[in-house]
FIBADO-169791 format. One line per 8 residues: number of its first residue (from 1); for each residue z, x negated, y negated of C-alpha. Coordinates in pm, 1 decimal. Layout:
// residues N
NUM) Z/X/Y | ...
//
This chain:
// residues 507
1) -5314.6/1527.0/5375.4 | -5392.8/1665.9/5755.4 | -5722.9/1655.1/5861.9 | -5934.9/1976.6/5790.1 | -6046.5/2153.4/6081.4 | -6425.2/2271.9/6174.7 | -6456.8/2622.5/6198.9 | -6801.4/2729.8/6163.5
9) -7065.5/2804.4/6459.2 | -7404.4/2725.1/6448.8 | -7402.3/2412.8/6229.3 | -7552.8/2058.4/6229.3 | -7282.1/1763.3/6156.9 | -7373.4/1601.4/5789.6 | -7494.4/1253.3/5888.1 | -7772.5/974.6/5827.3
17) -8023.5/1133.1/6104.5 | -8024.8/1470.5/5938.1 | -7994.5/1445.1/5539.4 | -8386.0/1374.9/5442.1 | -8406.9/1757.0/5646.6 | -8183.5/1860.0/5369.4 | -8342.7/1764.2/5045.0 | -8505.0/2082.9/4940.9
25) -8161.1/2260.1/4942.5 | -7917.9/1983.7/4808.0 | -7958.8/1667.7/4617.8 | -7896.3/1388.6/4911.8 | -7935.6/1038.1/4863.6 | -8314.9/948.6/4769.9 | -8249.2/528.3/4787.8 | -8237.6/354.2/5146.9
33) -7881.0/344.3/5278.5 | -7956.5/50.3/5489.0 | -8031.9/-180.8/5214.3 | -7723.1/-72.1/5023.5 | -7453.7/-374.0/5000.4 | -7044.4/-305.8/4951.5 | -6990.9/-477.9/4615.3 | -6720.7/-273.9/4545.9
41) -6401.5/-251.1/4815.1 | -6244.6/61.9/4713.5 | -5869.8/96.3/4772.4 | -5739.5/481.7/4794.7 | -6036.3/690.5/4925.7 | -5894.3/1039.9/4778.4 | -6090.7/1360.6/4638.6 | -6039.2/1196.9/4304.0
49) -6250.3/872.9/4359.1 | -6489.9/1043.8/4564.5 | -6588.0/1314.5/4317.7 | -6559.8/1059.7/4017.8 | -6669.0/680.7/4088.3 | -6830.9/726.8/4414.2 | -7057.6/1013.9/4224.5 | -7120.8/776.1/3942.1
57) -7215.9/499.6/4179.5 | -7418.3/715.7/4390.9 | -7653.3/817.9/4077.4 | -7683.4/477.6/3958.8 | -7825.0/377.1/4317.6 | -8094.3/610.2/4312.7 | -8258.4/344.3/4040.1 | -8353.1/52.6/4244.9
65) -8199.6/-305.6/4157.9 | -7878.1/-148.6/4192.3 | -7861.8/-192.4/4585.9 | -7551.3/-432.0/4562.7 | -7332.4/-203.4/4449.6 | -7251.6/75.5/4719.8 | -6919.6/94.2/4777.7 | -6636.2/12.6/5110.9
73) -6353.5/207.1/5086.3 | -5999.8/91.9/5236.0 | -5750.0/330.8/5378.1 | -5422.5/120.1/5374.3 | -5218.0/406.8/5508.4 | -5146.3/570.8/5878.8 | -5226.1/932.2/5711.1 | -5566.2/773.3/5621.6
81) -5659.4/790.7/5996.6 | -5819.6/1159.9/5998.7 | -6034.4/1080.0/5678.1 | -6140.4/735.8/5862.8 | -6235.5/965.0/6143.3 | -6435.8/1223.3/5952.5 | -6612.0/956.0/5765.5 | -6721.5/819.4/6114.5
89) -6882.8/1089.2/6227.9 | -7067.1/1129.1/5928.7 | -7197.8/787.5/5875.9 | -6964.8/813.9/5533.6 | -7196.9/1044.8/5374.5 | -6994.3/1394.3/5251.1 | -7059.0/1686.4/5038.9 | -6953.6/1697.9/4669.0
97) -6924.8/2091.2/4542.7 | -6921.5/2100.2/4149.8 | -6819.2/2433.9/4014.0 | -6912.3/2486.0/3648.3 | -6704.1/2736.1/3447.4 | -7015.0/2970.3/3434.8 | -7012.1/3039.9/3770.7 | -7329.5/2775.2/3854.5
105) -7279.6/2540.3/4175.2 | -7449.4/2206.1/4243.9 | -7400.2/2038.5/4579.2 | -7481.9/1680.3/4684.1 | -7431.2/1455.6/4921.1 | -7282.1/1134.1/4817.1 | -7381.5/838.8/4997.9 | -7240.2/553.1/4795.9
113) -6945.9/476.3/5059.7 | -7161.9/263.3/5316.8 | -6829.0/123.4/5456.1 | -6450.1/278.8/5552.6 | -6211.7/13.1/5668.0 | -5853.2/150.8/5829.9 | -5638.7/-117.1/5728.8 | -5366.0/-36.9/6003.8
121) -5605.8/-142.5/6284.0 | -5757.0/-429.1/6133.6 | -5542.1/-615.8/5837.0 | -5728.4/-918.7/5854.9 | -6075.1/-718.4/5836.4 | -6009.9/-588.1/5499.7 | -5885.5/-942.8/5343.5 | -6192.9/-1068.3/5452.3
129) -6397.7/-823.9/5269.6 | -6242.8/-814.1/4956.6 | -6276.8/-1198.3/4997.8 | -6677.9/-1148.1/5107.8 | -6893.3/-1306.5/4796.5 | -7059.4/-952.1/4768.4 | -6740.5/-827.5/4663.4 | -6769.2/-801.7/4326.1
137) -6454.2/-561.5/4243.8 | -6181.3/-439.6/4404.7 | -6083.2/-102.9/4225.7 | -5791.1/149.8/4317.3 | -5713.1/513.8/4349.4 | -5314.3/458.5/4435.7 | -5156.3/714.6/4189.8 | -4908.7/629.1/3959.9
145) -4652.7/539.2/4247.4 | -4842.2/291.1/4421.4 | -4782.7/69.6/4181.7 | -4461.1/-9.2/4190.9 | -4361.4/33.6/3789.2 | -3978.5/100.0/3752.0 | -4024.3/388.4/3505.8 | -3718.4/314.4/3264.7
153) -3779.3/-93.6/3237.2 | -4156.8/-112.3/3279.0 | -4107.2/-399.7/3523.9 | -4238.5/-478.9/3881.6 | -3998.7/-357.0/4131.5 | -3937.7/-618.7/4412.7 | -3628.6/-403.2/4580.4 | -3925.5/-202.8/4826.5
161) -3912.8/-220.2/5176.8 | -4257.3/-280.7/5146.8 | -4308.5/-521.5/4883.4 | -3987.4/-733.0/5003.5 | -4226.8/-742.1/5380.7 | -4543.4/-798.5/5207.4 | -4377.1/-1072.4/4968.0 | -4269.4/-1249.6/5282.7
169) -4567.0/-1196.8/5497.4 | -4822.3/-1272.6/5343.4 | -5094.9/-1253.3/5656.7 | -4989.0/-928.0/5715.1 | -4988.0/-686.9/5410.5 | -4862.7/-354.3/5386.4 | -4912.2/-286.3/5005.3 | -5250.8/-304.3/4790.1
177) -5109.8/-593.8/4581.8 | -5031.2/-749.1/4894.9 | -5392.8/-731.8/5014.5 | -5519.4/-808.0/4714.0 | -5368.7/-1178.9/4679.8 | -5412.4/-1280.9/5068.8 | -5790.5/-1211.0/4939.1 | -5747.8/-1363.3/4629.4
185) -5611.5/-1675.6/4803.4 | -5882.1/-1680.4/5049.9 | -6149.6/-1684.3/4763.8 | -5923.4/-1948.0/4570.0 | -5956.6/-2184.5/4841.2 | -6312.3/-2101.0/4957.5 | -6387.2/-2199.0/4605.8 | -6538.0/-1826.1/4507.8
193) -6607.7/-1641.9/4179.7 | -6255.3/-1394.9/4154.2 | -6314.7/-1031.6/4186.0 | -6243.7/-783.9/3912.5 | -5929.6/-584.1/4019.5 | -6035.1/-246.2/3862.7 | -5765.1/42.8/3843.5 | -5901.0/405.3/3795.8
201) -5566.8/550.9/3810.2 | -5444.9/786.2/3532.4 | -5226.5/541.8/3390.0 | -5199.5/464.2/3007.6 | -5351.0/67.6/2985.1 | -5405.5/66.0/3332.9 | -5559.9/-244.2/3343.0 | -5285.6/-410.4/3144.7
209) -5030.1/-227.3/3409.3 | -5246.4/-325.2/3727.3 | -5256.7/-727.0/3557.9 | -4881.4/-728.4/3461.4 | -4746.4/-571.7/3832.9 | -4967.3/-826.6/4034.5 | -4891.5/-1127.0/3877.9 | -4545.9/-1022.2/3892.0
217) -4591.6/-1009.9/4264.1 | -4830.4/-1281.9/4324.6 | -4564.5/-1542.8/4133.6 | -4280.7/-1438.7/4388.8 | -4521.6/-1521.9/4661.8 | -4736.6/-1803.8/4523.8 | -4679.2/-1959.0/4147.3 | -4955.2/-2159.2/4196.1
225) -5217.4/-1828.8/4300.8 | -5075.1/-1689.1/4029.0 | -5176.3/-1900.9/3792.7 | -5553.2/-1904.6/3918.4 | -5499.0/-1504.1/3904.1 | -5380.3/-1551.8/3562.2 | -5668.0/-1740.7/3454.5 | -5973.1/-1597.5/3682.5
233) -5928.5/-1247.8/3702.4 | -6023.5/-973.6/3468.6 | -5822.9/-648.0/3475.4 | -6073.9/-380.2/3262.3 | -5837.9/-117.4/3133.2 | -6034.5/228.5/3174.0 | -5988.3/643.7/3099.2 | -6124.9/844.8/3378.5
241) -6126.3/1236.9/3357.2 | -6240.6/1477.9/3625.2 | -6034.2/1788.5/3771.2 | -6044.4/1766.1/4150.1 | -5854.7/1988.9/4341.5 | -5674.9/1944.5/4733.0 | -5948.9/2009.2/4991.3 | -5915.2/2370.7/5126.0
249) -6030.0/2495.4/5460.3 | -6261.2/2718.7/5235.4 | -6472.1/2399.5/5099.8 | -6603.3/2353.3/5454.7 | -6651.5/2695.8/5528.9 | -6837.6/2709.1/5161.0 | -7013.9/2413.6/5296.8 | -7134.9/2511.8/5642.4
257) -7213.3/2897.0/5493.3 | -7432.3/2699.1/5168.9 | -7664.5/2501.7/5361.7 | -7566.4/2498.6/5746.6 | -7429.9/2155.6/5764.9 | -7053.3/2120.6/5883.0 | -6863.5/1872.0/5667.9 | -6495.4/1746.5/5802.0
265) -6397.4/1653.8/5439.7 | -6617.4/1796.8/5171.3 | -6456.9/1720.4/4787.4 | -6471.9/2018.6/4516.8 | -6473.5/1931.6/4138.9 | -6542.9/2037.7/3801.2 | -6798.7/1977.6/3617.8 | -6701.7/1804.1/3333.6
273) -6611.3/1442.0/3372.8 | -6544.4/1110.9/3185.6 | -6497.9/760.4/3222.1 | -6439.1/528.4/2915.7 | -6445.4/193.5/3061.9 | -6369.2/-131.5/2883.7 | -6653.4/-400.6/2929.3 | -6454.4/-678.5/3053.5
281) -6523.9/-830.9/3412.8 | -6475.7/-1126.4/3587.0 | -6827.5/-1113.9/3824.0 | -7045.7/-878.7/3746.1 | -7068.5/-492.9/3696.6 | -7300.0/-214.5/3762.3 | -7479.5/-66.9/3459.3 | -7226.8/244.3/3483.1
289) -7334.3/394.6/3102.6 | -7670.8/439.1/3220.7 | -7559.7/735.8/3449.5 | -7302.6/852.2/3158.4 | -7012.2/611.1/3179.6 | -6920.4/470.3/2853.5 | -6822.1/72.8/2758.3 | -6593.6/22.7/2411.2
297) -6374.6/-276.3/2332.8 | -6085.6/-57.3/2368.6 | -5992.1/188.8/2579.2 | -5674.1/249.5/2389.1 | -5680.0/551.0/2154.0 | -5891.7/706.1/2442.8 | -5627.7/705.5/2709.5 | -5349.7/814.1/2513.6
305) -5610.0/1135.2/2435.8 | -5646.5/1153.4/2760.3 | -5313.9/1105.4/2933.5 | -5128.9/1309.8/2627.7 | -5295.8/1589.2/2578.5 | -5516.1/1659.7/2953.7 | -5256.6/1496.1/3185.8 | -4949.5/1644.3/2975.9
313) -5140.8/1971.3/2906.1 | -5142.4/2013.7/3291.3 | -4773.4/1962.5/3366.6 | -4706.6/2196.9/3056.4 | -4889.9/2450.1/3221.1 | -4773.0/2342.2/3577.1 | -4382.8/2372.5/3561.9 | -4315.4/2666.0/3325.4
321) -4640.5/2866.1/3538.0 | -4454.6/2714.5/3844.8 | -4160.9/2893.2/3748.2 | -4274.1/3199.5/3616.5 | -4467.9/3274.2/3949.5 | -4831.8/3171.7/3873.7 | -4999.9/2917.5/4143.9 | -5302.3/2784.3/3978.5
329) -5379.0/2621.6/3705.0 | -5686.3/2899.3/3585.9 | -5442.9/3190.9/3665.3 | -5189.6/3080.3/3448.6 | -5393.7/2918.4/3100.7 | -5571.8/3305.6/3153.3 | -5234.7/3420.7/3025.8 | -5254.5/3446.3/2656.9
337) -4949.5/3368.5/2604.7 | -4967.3/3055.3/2802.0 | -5282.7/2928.3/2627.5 | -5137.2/2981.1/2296.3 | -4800.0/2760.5/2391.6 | -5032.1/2517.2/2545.2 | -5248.6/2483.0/2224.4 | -4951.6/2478.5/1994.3
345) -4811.7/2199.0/2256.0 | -5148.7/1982.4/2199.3 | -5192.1/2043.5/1784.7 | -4854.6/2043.0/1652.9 | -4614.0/1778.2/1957.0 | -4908.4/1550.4/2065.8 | -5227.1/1543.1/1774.4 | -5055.9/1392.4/1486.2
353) -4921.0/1108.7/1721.3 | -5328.6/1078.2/1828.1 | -5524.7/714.2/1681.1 | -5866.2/755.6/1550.2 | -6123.2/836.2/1821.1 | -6468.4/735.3/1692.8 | -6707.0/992.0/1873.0 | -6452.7/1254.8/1959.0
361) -6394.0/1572.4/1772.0 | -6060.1/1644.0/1906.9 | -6054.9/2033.4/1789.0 | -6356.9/2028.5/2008.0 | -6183.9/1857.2/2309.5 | -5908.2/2059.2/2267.2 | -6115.6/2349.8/2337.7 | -6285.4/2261.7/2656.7
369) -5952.4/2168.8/2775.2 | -5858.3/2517.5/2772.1 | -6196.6/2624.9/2887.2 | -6167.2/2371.0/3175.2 | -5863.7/2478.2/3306.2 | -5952.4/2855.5/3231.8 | -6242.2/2759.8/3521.2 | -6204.3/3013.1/3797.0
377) -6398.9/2849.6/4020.5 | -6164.3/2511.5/4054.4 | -5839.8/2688.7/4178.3 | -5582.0/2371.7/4103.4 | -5268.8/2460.9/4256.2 | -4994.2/2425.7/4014.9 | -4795.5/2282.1/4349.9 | -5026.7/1971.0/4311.4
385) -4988.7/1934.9/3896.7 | -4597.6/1907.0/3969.5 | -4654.0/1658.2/4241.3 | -4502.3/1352.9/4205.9 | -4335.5/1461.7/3825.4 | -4124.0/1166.7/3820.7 | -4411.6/956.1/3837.9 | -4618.4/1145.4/3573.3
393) -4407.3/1290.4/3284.6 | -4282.1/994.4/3155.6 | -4615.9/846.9/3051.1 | -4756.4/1180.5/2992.4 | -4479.9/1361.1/2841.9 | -4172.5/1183.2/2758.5 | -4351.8/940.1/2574.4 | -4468.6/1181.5/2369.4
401) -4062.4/1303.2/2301.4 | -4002.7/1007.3/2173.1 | -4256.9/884.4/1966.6 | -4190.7/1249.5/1779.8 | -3797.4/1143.2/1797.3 | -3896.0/850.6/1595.5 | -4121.7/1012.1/1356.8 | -3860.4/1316.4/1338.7
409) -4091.1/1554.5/1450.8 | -4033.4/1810.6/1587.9 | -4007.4/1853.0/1989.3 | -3892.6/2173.8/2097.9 | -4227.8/2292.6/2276.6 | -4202.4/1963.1/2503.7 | -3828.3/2037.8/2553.7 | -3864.6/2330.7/2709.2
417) -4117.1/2187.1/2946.2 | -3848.4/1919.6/3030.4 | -3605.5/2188.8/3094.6 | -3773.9/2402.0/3338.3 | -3841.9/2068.8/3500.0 | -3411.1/2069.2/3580.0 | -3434.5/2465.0/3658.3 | -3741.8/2344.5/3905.0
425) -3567.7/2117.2/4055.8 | -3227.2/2243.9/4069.7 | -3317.6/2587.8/4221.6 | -3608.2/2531.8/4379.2 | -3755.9/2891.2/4357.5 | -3972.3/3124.9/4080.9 | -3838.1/3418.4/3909.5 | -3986.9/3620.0/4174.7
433) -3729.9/3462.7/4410.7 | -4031.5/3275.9/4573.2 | -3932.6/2934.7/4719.7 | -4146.1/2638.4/4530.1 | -4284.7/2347.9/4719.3 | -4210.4/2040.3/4583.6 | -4340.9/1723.1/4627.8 | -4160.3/1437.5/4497.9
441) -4046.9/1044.0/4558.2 | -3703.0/1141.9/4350.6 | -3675.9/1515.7/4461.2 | -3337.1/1485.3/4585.3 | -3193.4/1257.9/4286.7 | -3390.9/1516.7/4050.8 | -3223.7/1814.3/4230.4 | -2859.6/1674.0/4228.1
449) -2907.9/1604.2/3943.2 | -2969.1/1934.0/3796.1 | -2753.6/2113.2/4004.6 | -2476.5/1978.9/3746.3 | -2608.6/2127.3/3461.3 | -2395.7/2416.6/3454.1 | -2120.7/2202.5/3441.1 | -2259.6/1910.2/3218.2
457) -2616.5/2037.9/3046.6 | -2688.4/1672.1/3011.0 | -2684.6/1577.8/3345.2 | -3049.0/1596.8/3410.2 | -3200.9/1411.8/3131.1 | -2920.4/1112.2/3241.9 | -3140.4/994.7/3509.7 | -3214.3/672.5/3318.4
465) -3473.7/573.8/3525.3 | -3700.8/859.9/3359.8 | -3558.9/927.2/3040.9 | -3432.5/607.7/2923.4 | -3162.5/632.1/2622.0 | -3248.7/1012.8/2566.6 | -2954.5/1087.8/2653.1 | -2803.3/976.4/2353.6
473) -3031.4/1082.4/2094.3 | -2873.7/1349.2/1889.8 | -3198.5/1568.5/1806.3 | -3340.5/1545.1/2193.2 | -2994.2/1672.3/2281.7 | -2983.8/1944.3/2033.4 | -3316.6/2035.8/2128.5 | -3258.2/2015.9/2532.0
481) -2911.6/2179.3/2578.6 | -3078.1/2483.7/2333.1 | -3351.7/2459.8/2621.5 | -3068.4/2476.4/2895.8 | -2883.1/2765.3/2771.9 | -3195.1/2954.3/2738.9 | -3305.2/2940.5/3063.0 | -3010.5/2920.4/3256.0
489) -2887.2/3262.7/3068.6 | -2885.1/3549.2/3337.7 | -3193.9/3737.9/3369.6 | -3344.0/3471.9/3196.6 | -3761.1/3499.5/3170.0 | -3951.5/3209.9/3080.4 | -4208.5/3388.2/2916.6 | -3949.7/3520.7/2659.3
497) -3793.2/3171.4/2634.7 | -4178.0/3074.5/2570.0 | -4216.2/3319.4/2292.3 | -3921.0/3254.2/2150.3 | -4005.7/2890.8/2064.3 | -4377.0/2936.7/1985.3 | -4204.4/3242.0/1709.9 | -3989.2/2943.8/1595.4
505) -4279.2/2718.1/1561.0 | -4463.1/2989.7/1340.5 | -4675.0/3089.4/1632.2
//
């Protein structure tokens, strides 16, 4: 992400000095700053973490006794360098816009971040602060690439330029996990209390996933760290839920026209938001359910709500609106049509696959789902759902395949979606002839890939590294190549392709 530009005239910058002069237009920070210790060393300071965590955090400090957990986020990237700088000049305080479907706005400064360390200028500086004894957890923000998961074998990947450096240099990391064991070590041999390593990604078990990849690496680096990993640190699997869209020019100008203040980076979000958190920790932990996080046993049947029917709900929505010529995610769920594939999608392909959720009426879920995304005033780009694909789908979609595959269930709404995915990336364009802009680690495998489909249908859904065996699974073939003609057929419309398998269905 560039660094968003000022624009507006006549407006104070959003720091320390000026917030209390604030406080009778905006909710700012009501709990001394300067008091406020960095328990927490926050690894990927993105839009998400800042309108989810850092909000929670920054509620729970306005109670006093909770002054040792403020927060020190850690840009480990060179593209970091323009947020580093914004957060400078504003004393790491920034605006948080949430948008409620009704039209209502609430803005607040957030001024849980007391810290931002730039990794690339200072490697040693951010060991030694996840190594500090305040440092009670080191969480992450890295998206579901950062953690270097081969998608088709579930195993750590050591064949990365930047692991195979950060495996043999240990003093000078490139990668999280690499910073995260120098620090370990450090503590190890200082004789410290381990951190909790606390992943708020959206990725199913993501505890379990953050455990099992740095262990993986530590052992190539240090068997014996490893070990003390192995038995020290805790790794608390969590659900987190909160739509937050790209930063737009607009948010600052919204910003600066609200309440006069210019903000470099200001973060817009929904309203709604979740985090189901399971209570295990290796030092310590703020009191997060008294500012409406929740603590279970077992984050489990949550997640797999979560990730199955949200995160697959929005890549449903993303690549068939993608190619049909929508570009956000309200526009296209306000298309009836769209909704209704989308709901048949989440009751019929992903419910019956759904564990028991004590406290959740799903109908109910289901519905604000639809009424979340329906929210005109978060305009999610459908660009940034299909971000990264190869990444997301197989967690939040292919799974889904073939746990119905198993069952023999039926899987013809999710097929489609996997089909556009090859017309997406093969052509590259929307039926209105509009190019697409993709955004993807695999984009050219996925694209030569699909460019063979009208010579071999199956070419696509070969790439073992997302689909696995699919390939040779009778029904999923049936079901995809049916998909393929469809769509491929000259003067092909999704919409009718969409109709035509909600009307086989029964919808």
């Amino acid at each position: 992400m560039t660094k968003l530009q000022h624009t507006q005239a006549h407006t104070t910058e959003l720091n320390q000095h000026n917030i209390a002069s604030l406080s009778n237009i905006v909710d700012v920070p009501t709990y001394d700053r300067s008091k406020v210790k960095a328990g927490i060393v926050h690894i990927g300071v993105g839009g998400f973490h800042r309108a989810h965590q850092a909000a929670y955090i920054n509620e729970l400090l306005k109670t006093s006794g909770n002054e040792q957990w403020g927060i020190c986020g850690v840009g480990l990237l060179e593209a970091n360098r323009g947020l580093r700088d914004v957060l400078a000049k504003q004393d790491n305080l920034y605006t948080l816009t949430i948008r409620h479907p009704n039209g209502r706005v609430e803005n607040k400064v957030i001024g849980s971040m007391v810290e931002f360390l730039f990794a690339p200028e200072s490697k040693q500086t951010v060991i030694d602060k996840m190594a500090h004894p305040d440092t009670k957890i080191v969480s992450l923000t890295i998206t579901e690439g950062g953690y270097n998961l081969h998608p088709a074998t579930g195993e750590f990947d050591y064949s990365t330029p930047d692991i195979i450096h950060d495996i043999a240099n240990p003093s000078e990391p490139i990668t999280a996990f690499g910073y995260i064991t120098a620090a370990l070590k450090l503590r190890k041999e200082q004789g410290l209390a381990a951190f909790t390593v606390q992943s708020c990604d959206n990725i199913q078990h993501n505890g379990h996933v953050t455990r099992k990849m740095l262990l993986a690496f530590a052992h190539k680096q240090d068997a014996e760290l490893a070990h003390w990993i192995e038995q020290n640190v805790a790794f608390p699997n969590a659900m987190v839920d909160r739509i937050t869209p790209i930063s737009k020019q607009s948010d600052i100008d919204y910003v600066s026209q609200a309440y006069g203040v210019t903000d470099g980076w200001p973060i817009t979000c929904e309203s709604f938001t979740q985090w189901v958190i399971e209570d295990s920790f290796s030092n310590g932990r703020p009191n997060w359910d008294t500012v409406g996080a929740q603590f279970v046993s077992d984050v489990t049947p949550y997640e797999k709500m979560k990730i199955r029917l949200l995160n697959a709900g929005h890549s449903v929505l993303g690549l068939l609106g993608e190619l049909h010529g929508y570009s956000t995610i309200d526009e296209t769920v306000s298309d009836p049509l769209f909704a209704k594939y989308l709901r048949a999608f989440m009751d019929l392909e992903v419910t019956p696959l759904l564990d028991e959720l004590p406290g959740i009426d799903l109908d109910s879920y289901k519905d604000t789902l639809i009424e979340r995304f329906a929210n005109p005033n978060i305009k999610d780009s459908l660009a940034r759902i299909c971000s990264q694909s190869s990444a997301k789908l197989p967690k939040f979609l292919i799974a889904t395949i073939s746990d119905n595959l198993i069952q023999e269930r039926d899987i013809s709404l999710a097929t489609l979606v996997i089909a556009s995915w090859c017309l997406y990336s093969d052509k590259g364009v929307n039926q209105q002839g509009e190019t697409l802009e993709i955004h993807d680690d695999m984009a050219q495998e996925l694209n030569a890939a699909a460019k063979l489909t009208t010579i071999k249908p199956t070419s696509f859904i070969e790439l073992e590294s997302l689909f696995g065996d699919l390939a040779e699974n009778e029904e999923f073939i049936s079901q995809y190549t049916h998909s393929i003609t469809a769509i491929y057929a000259p003067q092909s419309q999704i919409k009718d392709v969409m109709a035509a398998t909600l009307a086989k269905k029964g919808k």
